[in-house]
MMTF fields as JSON, N, C-alpha, C and O atoms, coordinates in Angstrom:
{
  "mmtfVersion": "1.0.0",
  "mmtfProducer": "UNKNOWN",
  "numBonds": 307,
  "numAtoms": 308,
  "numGroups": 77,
  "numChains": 1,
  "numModels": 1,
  "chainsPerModel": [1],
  "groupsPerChain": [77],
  "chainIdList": ["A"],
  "bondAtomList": [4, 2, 8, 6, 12, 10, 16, 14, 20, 18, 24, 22, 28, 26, 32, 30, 36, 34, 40, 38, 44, 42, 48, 46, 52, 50, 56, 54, 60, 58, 64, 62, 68, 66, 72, 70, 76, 74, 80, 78, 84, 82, 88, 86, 92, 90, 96, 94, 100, 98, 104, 102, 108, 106, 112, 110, 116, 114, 120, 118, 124, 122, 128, 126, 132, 130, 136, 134, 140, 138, 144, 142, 148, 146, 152, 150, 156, 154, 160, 158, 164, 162, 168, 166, 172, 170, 176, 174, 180, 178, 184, 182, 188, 186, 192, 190, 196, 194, 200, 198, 204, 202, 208, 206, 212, 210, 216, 214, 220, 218, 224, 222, 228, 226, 232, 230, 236, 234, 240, 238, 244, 242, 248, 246, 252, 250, 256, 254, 260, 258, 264, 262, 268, 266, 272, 270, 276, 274, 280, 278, 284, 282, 288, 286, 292, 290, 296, 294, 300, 298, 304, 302],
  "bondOrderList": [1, 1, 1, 1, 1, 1, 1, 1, 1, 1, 1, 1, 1, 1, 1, 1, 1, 1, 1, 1, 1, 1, 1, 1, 1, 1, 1, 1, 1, 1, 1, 1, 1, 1, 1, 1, 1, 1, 1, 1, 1, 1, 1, 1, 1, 1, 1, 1, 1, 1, 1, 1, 1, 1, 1, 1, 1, 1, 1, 1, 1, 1, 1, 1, 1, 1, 1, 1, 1, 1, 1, 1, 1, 1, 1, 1],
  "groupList": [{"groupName": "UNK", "atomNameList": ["N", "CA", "C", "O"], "elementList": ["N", "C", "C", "O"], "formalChargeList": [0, 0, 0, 0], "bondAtomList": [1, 0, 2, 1, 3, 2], "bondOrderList": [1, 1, 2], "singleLetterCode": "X", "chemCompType": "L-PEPTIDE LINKING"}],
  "groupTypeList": [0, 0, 0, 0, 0, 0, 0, 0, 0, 0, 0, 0, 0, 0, 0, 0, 0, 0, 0, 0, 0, 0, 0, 0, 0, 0, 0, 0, 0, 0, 0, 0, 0, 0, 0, 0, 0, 0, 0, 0, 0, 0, 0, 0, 0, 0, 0, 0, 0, 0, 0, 0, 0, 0, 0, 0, 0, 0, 0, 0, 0, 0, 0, 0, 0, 0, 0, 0, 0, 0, 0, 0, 0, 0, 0, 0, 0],
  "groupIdList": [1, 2, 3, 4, 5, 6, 7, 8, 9, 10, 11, 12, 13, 14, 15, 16, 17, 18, 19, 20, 21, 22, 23, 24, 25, 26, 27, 28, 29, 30, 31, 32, 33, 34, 35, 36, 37, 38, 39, 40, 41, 42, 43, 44, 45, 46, 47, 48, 49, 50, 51, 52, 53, 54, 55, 56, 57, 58, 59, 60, 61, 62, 63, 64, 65, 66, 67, 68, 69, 70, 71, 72, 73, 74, 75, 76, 77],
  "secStructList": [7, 7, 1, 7, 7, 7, 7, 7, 7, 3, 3, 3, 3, 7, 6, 6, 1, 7, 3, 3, 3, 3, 3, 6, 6, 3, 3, 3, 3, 3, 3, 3, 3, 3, 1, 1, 2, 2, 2, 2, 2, 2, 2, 2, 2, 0, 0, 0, 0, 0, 2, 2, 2, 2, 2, 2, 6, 6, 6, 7, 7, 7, 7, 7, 7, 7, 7, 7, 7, 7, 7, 7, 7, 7, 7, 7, 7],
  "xCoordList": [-23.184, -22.313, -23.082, -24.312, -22.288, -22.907, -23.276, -22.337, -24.512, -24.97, -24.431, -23.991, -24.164, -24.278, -22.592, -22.332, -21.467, -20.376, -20.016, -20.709, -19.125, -19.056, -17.685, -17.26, -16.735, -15.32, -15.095, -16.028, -13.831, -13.435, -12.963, -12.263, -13.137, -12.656, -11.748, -12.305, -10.449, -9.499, -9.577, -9.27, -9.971, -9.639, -8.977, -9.04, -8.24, -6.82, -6.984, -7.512, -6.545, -6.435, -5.041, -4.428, -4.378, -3.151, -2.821, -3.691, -1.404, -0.886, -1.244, -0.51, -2.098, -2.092, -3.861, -4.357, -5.01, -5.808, -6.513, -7.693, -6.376, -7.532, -7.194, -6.046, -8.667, -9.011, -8.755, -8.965, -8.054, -8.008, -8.34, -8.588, -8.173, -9.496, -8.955, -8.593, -9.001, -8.586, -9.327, -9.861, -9.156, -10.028, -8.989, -8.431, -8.652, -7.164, -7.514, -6.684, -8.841, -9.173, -9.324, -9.695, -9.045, -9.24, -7.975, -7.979, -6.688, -5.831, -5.367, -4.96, -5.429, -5.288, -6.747, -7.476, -7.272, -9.242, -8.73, -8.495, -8.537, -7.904, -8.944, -9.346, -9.436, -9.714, -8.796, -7.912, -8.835, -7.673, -8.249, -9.259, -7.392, -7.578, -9.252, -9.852, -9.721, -11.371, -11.293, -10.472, -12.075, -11.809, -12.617, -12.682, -13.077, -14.099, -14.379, -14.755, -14.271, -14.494, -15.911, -16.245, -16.473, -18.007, -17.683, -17.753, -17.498, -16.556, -15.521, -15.259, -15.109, -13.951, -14.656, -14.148, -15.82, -16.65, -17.791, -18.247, -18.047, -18.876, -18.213, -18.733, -16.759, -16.158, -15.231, -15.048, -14.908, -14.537, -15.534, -15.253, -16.933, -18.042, -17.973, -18.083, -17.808, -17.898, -16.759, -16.831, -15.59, -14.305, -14.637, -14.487, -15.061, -15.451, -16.297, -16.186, -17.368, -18.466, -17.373, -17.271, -16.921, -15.656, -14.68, -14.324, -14.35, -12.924, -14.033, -13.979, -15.047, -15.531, -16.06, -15.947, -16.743, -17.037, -15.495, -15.318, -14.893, -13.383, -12.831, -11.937, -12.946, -12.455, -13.611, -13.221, -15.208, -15.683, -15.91, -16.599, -15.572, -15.315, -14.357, -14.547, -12.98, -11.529, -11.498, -10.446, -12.68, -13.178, -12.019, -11.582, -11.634, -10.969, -11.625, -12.67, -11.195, -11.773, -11.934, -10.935, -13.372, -13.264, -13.74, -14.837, -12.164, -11.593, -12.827, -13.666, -13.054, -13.232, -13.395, -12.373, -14.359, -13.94, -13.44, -14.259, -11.852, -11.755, -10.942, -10.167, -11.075, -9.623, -11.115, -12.036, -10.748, -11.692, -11.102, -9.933, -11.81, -10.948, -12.195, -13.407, -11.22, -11.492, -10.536, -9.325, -11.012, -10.472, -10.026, -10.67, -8.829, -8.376, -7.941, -7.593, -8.112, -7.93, -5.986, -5.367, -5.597, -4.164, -3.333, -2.84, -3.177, -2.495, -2.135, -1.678, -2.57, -2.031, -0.404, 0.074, 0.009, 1.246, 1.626, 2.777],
  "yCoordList": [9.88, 11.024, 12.076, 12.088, 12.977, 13.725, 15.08, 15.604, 15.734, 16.746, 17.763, 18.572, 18.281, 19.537, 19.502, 20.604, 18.77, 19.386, 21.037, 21.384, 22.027, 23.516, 23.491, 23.284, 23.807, 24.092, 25.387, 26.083, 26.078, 26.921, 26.969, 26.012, 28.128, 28.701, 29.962, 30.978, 29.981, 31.433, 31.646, 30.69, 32.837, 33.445, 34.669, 35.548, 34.772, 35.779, 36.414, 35.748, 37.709, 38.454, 38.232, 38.22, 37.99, 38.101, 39.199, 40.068, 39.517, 40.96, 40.772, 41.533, 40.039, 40.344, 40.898, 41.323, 40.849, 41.41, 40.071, 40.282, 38.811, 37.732, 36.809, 36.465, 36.158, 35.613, 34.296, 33.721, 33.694, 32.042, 32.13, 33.005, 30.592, 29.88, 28.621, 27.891, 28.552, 27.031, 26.77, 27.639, 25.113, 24.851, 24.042, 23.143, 24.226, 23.76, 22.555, 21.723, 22.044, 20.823, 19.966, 18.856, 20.273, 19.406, 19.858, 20.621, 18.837, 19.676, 19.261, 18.118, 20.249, 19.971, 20.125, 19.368, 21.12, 21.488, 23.047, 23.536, 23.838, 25.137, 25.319, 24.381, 26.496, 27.46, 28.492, 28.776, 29.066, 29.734, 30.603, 30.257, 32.4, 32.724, 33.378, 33.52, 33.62, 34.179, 36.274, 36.97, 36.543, 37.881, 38.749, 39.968, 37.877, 38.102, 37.333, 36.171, 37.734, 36.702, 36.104, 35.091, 36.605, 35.789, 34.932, 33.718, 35.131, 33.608, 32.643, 31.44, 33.699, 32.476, 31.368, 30.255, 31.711, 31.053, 30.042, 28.991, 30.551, 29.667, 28.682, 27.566, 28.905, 27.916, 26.954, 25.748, 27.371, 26.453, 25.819, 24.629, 26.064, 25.244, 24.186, 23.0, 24.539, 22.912, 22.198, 21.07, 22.83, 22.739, 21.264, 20.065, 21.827, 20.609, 19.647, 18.512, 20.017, 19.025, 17.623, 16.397, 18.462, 17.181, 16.861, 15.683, 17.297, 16.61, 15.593, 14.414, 15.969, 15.093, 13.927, 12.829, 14.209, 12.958, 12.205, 11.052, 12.631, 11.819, 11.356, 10.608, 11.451, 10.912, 9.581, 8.5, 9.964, 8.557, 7.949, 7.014, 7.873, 7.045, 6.503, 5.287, 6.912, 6.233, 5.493, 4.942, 5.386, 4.853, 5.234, 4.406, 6.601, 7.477, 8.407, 8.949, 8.617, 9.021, 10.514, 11.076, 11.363, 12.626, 13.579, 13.637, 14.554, 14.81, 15.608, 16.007, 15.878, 16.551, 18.362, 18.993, 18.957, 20.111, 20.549, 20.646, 20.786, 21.686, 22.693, 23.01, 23.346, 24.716, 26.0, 26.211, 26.512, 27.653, 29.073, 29.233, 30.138, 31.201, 32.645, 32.506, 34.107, 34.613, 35.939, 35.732, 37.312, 38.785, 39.026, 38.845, 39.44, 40.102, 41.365, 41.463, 42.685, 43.689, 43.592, 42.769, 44.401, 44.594, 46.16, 46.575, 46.799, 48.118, 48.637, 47.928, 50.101, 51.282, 50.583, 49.858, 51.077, 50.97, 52.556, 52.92],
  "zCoordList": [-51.27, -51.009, -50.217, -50.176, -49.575, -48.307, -49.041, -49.64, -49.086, -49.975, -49.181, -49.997, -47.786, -47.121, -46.824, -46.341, -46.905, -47.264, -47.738, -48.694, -47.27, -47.296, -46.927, -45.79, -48.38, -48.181, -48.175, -48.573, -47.737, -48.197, -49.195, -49.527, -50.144, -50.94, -50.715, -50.301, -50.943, -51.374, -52.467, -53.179, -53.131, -53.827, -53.951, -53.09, -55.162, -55.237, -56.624, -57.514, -56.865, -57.944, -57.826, -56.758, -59.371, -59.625, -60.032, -60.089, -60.459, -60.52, -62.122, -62.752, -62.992, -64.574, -64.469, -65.512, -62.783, -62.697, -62.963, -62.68, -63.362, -63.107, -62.336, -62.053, -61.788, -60.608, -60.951, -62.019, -59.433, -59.567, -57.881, -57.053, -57.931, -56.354, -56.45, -57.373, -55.108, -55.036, -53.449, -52.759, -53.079, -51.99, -51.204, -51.834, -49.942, -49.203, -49.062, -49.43, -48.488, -48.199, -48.983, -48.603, -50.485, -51.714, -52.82, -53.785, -52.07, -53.014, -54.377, -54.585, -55.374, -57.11, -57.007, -57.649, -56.189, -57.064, -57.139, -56.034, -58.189, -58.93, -59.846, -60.534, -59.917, -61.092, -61.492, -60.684, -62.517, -62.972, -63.892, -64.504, -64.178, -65.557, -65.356, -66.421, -64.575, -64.833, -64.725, -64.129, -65.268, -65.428, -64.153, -63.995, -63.496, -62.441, -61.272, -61.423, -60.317, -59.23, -59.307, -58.693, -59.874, -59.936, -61.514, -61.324, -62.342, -62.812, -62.1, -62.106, -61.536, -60.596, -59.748, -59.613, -59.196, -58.306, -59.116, -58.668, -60.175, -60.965, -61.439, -61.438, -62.011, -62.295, -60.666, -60.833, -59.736, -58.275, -58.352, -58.488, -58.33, -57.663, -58.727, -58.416, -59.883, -60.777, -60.447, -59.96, -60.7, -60.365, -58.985, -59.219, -57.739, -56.237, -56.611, -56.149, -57.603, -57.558, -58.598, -58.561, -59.199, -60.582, -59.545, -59.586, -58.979, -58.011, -57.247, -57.597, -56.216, -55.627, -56.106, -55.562, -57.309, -58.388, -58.643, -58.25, -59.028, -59.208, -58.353, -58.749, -56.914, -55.793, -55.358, -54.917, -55.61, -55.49, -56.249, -55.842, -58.029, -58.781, -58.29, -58.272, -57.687, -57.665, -56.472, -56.148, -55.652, -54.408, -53.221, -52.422, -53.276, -52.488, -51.555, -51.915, -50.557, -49.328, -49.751, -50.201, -49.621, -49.992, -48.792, -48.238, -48.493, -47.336, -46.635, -47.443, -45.4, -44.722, -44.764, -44.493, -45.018, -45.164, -43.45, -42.536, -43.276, -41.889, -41.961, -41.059, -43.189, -43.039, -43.056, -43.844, -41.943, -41.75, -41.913, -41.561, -42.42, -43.012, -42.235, -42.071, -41.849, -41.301, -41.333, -41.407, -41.282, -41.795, -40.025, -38.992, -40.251, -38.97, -39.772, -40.949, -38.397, -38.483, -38.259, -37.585, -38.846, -39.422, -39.171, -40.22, -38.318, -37.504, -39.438, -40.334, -39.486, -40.915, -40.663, -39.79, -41.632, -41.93, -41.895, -42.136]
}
């Protein structure tokens, strides 16, 4: 398996104030429920390393990271 793989991660605060993450290029890899984005991230990173283990136990192709993510400036309202 390829060690230097680098997905994106989104992460989102919900309106109850905790953090979930998910990775587009690996879909059904979700964290959920963390009170902190630095839990949210401790738990995604196990979260990829268990999906990727489960995709080459199931001798399934484990995708490509190519969804690239990036802040654009946005005109005041």
């Amino acid at each position: 398996m390829e060690h230097n793989r680098k997905y994106l991660v989104i992460i989102e605060r919900g309106e109850d104030g905790s953090y979930s993450a998910y990775v587009p290029d690996l879909p059904g890899c979700v964290a959920i429920g963390q009170d902190t984005p630095e839990q949210v991230k401790c738990l995604i990173q196990e979260a990829i390393e268990a999906h990727i283990q489960g995709l080459v136990e199931d001798g399934l192709p484990v995708p490509e990271p190519i969804t690239q993510g990036e802040y654009v400036n946005a005109p005041a309202a």
